[in-house]
C-alpha positions as CSV (number, residue, x, y, z in Angstrom):
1,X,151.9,141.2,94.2
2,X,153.8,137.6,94.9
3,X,150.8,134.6,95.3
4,X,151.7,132.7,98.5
5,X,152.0,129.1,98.3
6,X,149.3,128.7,101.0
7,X,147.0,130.9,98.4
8,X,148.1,129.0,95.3
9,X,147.1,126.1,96.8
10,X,143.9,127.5,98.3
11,X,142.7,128.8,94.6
12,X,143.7,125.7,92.8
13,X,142.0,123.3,95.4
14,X,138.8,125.1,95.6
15,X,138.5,125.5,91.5
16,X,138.9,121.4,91.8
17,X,136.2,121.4,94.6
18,X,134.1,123.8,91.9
19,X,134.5,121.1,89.4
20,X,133.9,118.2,91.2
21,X,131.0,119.6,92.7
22,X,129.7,120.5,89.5
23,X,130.2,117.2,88.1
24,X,128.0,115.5,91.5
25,X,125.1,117.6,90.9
26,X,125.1,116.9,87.6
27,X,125.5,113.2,88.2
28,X,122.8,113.6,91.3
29,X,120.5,115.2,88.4
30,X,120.9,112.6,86.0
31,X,120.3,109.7,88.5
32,X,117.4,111.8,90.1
33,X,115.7,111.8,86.5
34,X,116.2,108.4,85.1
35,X,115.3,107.1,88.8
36,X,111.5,109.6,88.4
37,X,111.2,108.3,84.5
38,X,111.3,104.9,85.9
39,X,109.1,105.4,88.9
40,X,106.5,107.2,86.0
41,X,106.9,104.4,83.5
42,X,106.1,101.8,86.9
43,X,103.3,104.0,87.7
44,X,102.0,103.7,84.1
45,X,102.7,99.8,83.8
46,X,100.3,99.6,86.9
47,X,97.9,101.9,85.8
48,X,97.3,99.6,82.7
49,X,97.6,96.7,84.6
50,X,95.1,97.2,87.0
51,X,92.9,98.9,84.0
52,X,93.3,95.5,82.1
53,X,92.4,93.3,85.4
54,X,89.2,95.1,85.8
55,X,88.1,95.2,82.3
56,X,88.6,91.7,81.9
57,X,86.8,91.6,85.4
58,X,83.7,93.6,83.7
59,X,83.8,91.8,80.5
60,X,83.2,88.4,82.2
61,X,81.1,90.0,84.2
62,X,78.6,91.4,81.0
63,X,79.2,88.1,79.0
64,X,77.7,86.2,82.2
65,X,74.9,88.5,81.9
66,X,74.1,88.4,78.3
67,X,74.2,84.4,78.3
68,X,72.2,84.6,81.7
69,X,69.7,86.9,79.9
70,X,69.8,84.7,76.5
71,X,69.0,81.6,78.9
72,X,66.1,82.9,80.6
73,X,64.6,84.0,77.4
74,X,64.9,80.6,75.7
75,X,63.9,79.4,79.1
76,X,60.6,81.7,79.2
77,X,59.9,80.9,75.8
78,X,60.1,76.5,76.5
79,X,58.0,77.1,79.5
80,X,55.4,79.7,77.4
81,X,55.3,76.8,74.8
82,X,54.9,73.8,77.0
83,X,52.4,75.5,78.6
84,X,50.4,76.2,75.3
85,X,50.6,72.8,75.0
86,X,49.3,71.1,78.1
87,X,46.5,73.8,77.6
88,X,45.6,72.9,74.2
89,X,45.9,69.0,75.0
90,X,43.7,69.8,77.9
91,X,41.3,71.5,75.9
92,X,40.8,69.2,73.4
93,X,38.5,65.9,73.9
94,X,36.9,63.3,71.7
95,X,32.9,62.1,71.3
96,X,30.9,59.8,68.9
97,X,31.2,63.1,66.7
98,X,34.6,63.3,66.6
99,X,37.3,65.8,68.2
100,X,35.4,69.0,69.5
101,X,37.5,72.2,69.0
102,X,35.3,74.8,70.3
103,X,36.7,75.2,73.8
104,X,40.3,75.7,72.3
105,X,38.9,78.4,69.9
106,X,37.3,80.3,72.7
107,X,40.5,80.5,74.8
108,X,44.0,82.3,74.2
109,X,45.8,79.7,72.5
110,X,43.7,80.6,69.4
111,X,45.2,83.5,69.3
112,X,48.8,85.3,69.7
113,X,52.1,83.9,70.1
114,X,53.5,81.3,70.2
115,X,51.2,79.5,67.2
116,X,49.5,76.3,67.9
117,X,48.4,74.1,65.5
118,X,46.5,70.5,65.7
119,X,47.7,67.8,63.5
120,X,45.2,64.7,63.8
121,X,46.1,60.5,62.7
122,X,48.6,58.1,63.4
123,X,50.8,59.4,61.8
124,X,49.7,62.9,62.4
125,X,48.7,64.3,59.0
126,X,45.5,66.3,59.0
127,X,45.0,69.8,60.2
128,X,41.9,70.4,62.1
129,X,43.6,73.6,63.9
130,X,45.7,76.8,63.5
131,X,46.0,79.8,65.7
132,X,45.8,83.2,64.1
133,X,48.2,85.8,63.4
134,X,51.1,86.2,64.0
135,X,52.1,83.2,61.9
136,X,55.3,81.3,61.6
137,X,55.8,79.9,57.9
138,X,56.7,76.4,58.6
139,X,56.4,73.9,56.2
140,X,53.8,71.2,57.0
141,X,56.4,68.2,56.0
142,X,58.3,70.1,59.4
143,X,55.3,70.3,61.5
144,X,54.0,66.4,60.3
145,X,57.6,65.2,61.2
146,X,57.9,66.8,65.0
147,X,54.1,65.3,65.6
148,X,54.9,61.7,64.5
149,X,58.0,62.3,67.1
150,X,56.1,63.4,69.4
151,X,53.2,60.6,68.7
152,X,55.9,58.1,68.6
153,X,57.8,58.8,71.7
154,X,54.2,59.5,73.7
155,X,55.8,62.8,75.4
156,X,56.7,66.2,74.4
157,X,59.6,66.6,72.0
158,X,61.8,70.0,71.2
159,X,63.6,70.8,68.2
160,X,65.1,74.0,67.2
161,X,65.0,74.7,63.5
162,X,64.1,76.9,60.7
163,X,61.3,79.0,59.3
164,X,60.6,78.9,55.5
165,X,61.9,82.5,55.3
166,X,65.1,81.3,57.1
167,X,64.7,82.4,60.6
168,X,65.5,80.3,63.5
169,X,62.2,79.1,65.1
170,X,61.6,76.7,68.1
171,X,59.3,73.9,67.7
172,X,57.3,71.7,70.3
173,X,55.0,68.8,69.7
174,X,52.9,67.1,72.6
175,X,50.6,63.9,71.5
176,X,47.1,64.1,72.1
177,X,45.0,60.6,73.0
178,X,41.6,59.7,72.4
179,X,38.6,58.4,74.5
180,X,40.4,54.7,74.6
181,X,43.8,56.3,75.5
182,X,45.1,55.8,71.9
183,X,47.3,58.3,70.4
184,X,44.5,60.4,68.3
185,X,47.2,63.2,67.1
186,X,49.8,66.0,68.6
187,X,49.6,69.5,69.2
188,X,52.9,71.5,67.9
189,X,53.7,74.9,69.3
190,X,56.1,77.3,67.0
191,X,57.8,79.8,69.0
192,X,59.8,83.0,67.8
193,X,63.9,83.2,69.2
194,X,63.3,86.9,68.4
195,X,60.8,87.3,71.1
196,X,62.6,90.1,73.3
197,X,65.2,90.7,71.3
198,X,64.8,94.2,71.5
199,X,65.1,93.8,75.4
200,X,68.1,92.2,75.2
201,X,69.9,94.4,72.8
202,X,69.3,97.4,75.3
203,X,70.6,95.3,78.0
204,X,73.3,94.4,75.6
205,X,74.0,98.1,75.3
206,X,73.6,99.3,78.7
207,X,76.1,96.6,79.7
208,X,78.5,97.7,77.0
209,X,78.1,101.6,77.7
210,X,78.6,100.2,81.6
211,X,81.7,98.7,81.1
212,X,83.6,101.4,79.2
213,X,82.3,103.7,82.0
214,X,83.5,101.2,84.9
215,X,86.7,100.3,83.3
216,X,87.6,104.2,82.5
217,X,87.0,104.8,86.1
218,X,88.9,102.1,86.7
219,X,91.9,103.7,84.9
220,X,91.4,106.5,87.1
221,X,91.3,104.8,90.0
222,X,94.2,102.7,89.2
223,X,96.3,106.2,88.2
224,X,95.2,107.5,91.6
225,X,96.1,104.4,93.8
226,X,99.4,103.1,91.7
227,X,100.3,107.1,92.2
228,X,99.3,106.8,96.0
229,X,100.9,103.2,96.5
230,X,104.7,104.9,94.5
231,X,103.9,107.7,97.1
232,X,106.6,105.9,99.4
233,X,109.0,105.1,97.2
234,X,108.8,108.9,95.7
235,X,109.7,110.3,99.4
236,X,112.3,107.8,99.7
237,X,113.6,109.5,96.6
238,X,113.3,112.5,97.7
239,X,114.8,111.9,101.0
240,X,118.1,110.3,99.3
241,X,118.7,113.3,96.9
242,X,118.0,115.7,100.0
243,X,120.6,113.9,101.7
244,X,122.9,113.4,98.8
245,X,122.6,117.5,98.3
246,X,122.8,118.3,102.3
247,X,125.8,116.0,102.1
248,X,127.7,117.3,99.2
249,X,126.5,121.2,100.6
250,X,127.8,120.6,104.2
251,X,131.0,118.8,103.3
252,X,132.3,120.7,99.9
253,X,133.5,124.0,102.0
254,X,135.5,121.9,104.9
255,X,137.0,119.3,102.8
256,X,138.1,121.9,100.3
257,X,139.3,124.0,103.3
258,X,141.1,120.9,104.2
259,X,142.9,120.1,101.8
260,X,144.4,123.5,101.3
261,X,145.5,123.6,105.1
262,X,146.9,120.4,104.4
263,X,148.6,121.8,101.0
264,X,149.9,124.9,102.8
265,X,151.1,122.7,105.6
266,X,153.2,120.6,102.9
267,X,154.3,123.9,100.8
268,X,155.2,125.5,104.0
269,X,156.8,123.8,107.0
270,X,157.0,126.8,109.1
271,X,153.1,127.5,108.9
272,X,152.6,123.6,110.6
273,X,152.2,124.6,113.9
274,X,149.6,127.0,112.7
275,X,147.9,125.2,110.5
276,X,147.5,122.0,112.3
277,X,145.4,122.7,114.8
278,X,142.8,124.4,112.5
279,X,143.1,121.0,110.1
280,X,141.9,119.1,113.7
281,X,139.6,121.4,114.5
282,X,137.9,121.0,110.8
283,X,138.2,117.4,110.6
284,X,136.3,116.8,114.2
285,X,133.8,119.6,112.7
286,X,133.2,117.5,109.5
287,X,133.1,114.1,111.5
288,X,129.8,116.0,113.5
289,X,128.3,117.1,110.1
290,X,128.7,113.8,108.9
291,X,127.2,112.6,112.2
292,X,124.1,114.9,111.7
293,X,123.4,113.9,108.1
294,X,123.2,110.8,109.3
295,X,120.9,111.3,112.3
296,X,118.7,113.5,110.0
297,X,118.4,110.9,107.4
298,X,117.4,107.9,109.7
299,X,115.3,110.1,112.0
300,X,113.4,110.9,108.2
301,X,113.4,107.2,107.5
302,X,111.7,106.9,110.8
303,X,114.2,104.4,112.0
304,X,115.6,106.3,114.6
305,X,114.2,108.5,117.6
306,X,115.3,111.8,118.9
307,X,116.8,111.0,122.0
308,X,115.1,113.6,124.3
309,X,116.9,114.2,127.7
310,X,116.9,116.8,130.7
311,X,119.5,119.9,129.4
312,X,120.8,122.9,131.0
313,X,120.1,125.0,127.8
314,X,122.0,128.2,128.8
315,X,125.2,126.2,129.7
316,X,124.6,124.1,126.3
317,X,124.6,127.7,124.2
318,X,127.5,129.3,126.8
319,X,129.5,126.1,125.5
320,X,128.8,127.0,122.3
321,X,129.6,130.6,121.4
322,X,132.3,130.1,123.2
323,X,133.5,127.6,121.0
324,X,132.4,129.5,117.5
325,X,133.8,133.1,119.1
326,X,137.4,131.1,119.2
327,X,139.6,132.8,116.8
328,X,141.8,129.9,116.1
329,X,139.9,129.4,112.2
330,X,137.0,129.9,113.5
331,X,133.4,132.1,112.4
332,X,134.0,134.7,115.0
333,X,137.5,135.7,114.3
334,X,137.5,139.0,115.0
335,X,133.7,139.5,116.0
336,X,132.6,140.9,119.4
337,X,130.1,138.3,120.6
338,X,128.1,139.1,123.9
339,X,126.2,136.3,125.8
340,X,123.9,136.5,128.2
341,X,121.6,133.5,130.1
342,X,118.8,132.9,132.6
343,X,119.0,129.0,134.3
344,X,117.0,127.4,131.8
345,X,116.0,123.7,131.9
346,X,114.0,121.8,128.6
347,X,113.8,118.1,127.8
348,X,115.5,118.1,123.9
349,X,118.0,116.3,122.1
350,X,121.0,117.6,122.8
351,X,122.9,116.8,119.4
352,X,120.5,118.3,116.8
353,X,120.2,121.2,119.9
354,X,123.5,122.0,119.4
355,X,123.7,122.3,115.7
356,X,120.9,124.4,115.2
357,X,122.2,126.9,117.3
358,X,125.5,126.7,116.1
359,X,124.0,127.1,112.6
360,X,122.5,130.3,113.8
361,X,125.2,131.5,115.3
362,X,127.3,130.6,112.6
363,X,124.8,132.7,110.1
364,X,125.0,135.0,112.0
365,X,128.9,135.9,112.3
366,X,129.5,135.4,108.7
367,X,126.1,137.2,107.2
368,X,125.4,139.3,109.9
369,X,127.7,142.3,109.3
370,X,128.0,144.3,106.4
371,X,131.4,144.5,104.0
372,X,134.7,145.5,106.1
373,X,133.0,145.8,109.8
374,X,133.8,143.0,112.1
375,X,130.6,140.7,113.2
376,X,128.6,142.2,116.4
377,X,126.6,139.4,117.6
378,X,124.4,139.2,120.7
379,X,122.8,135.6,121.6
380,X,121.1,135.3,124.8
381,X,118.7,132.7,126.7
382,X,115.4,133.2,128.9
383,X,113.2,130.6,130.1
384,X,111.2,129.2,129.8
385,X,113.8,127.7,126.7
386,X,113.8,130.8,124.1
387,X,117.6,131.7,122.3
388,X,117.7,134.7,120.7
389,X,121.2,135.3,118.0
390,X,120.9,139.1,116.9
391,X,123.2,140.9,114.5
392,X,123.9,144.2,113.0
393,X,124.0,143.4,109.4
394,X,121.8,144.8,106.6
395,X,118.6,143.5,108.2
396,X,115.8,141.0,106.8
397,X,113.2,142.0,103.8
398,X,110.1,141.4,105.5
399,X,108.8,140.2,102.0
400,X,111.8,137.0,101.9
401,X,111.8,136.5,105.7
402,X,109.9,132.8,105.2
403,X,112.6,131.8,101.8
404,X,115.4,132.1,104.5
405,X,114.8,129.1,106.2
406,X,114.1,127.1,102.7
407,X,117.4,125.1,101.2
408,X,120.5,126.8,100.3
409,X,118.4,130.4,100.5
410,X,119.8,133.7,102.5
411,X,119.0,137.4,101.8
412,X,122.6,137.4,100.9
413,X,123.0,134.6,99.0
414,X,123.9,131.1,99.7
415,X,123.9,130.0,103.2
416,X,123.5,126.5,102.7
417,X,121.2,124.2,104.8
418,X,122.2,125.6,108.2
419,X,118.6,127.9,108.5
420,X,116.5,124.9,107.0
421,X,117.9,122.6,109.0
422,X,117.7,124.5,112.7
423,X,114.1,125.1,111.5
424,X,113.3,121.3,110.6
425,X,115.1,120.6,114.1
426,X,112.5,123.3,116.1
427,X,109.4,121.4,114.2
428,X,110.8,117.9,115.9
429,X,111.0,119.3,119.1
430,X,107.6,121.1,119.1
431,X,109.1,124.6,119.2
432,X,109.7,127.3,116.5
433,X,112.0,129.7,114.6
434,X,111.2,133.3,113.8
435,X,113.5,136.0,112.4
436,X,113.0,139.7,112.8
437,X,114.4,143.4,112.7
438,X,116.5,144.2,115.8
439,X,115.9,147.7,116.8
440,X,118.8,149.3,115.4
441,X,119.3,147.5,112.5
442,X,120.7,144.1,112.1
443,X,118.2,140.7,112.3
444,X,117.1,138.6,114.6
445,X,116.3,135.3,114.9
446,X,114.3,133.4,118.0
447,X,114.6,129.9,118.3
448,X,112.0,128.5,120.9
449,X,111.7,124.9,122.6
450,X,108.7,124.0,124.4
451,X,109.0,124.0,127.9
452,X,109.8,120.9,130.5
453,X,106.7,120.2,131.9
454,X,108.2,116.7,133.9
């Protein structure tokens, strides 16, 4: 059997729209995953980022602490030590007999921490009193120095130092005058660093074990909100490869049918008159495709509104079928399509109105039949704004009746975006999309718009 130019043409164009198509989804994959590795390798960057921020917040945080902690402790323990000095000073007194200690040794200073002692002479040399255990080593050539300090300066005087086993010891020497006001000796208090130093270690650790705590749920945190704040960016994502795919889905069929009516046209002469018209009538349908894509993907980037207006719904359909029933290249070559109407009235947009029904009326005359019968279609409209497109094809599997209205799904095969999109277009208008059995056989599919209530 001789291959027509017009066919030639037709097979040769559509195995370059196969290739070419191939070679956009597999560029729209490639771009989709580098673009999703990026957006995880951002989300991960500022995960660590604001896991790093808040430890460093934390570990400021503890080390304020701990040197807070370590200064009230050295503070406590100069205020304990002064205070066991006044006390002792106090305490102490002078008659004709000579210093008399036995006030101090009935009181607490003669016993516990921090040690006292009482150095006696100018310089201080002799000692006359020691408190008992626990006891400091400290050399007396130590204590003797600290007390002539003291003695010489007439107030208290610090020092931090030494023991004689090495350990670091605070030292405090307060003169102590005589009857006549004369410098008569110094009292010298030895106070122990390590006081509470088994405190501060558990604070040291609860502090620690708090931070790894706080900063892991900090890392959690951060992974949640760097995942929440790259939530917009990911549907923005999403939203260009939806539209790159509805784009590429909607156009591949009419431009490759274009180019072959224009190829026939060129191979053929005589077929011009013929093929013309179906070349406009595919161009002005590509120009409204392209005109929906683009309403969809602004009304989806929320800058743009459906423009809602007053319709006369059953005139909007009439216009419609009669339009897709035209055999001049269209859907319904050859189908019987019956219409019938009630004067119906909704507030809708009347563009995306008109492509959903022409997507289910275009479903139906190319699905709804089975192989070698001419399409049967019935569409009708009743108020108070409910079109119903019924068939007598091989029906709807209860069990994949929800898949048909999902991307590029039909119970046939591929049907492209036409069911997804008439049922995204129902949700902006508050209304609904249903498909059933038709009594009979065949499917049907209701397509309802809330009514106009003024």
């Amino acid at each position: 059997m001789a291959t027509t130019p017009a066919v030639a043409s037709s097979r040769a164009a559509g195995k370059r729209s196969s290739r070419r198509g191939k070679l956009r989804r597999a560029g729209k994959g490639a771009v989709g995953v580098g673009v999703r590795r990026s957006l995880r390798a951002l989300r991960w960057r500022l995960t660590i980022l604001y896991t790093v921020v808040a430890g460093c917040g934390l570990v400021a945080l503890a080390a304020l602490a701990i040197n807070t902690d370590n200064h009230l402790r050295d503070t406590r323990l100069d205020n304990a030590m002064e205070t066991r000095a006044r006390t002792a000073v106090a305490l102490l007194y002078f008659t004709d007999d000579g210093i008399q200690l036995q006030d101090i040794r009935q009181d607490e200073v003669a016993t516990g921490s921090p040690q006292l002692t009482v150095l006696l002479g100018n310089p201080p040399r002799r000692q006359v009193f020691a408190s008992s255990a626990p006891v400091i080593p400290v050399r007396a050539g130590r204590l003797n120095g600290i007390a002539e300090l003291a003695v010489d300066a007439g107030t208290i005087v610090r020092e931090n130092g030494e023991s004689d086993e090495g350990q670091p010891i605070r030292i405090l020497a307060a003169p102590v005058y005589g009857d006549e006001g004369a410098v008569a000796g110094a009292v010298i208090v030895v106070g122990d660093p390590a006081d509470g130093r088994e405190e501060h270690d558990k604070l040291v650790a609860a502090l620690l074990l708090g931070c790894v705590t706080l900063v892991t749920l900090a890392a959690l945190a951060g992974h949640a909100l760097s995942g929440r704040s790259m939530r917009p960016a990911v549907d923005a994502l999403e939203r260009q490869e939806a539209f790159l795919a509805d784009a590429a889905h909607d156009l591949r069929t009419p431009v490759a049918t274009l180019r072959t009516l224009a190829e026939a046209a060129l191979a053929d002469p005589s077929q011009r008159s013929d093929l013309l018209p179906r070349a406009v009538t595919l161009s002005a349908r590509m120009g409204d495709i392209i005109d929906d894509l683009l309403t969809r993907a602004r009304l989806n980037a929320g800058v743009h509104h459906l423009n809602k207006e007053l319709l006369r719904l059953d005139l909007l359909v009439e216009s419609i079928v009669e339009q897709l029933a035209d055999p001049v290249g269209g859907p319904g070559a050859q189908a019987q399509v019956t219409f019938e109407a009630e004067e119906c009235t909704v507030r809708a947009d009347a563009h995306l109105i008109t492509r959903a029904v022409s997507n289910l009326v275009e479903n139906a005359l190319r699905h709804g039949h089975r192989p070698g019968v001419p399409a049967s279609v019935d569409v009708t409209v009743v108020r108070p704004g409910r079109i119903s497109v019924s068939d007598r094809g091989p029906g709807v599997d209860p069990a994949v009746a929800s898949a048909l209205f999902g991307r590029f799904q039909s119970r046939g095969g591929s049907i492209g975006l036409g069911l997804s999109i008439t049922l995204w277009a129902a949700d902006l208008h508050g209304g609904s999309l249903s498909v059933g059995e038709r009594p009979g056989g065949g499917a049907v599919f209701d397509f309802s718009l809330p009514a106009d209530r003024g």
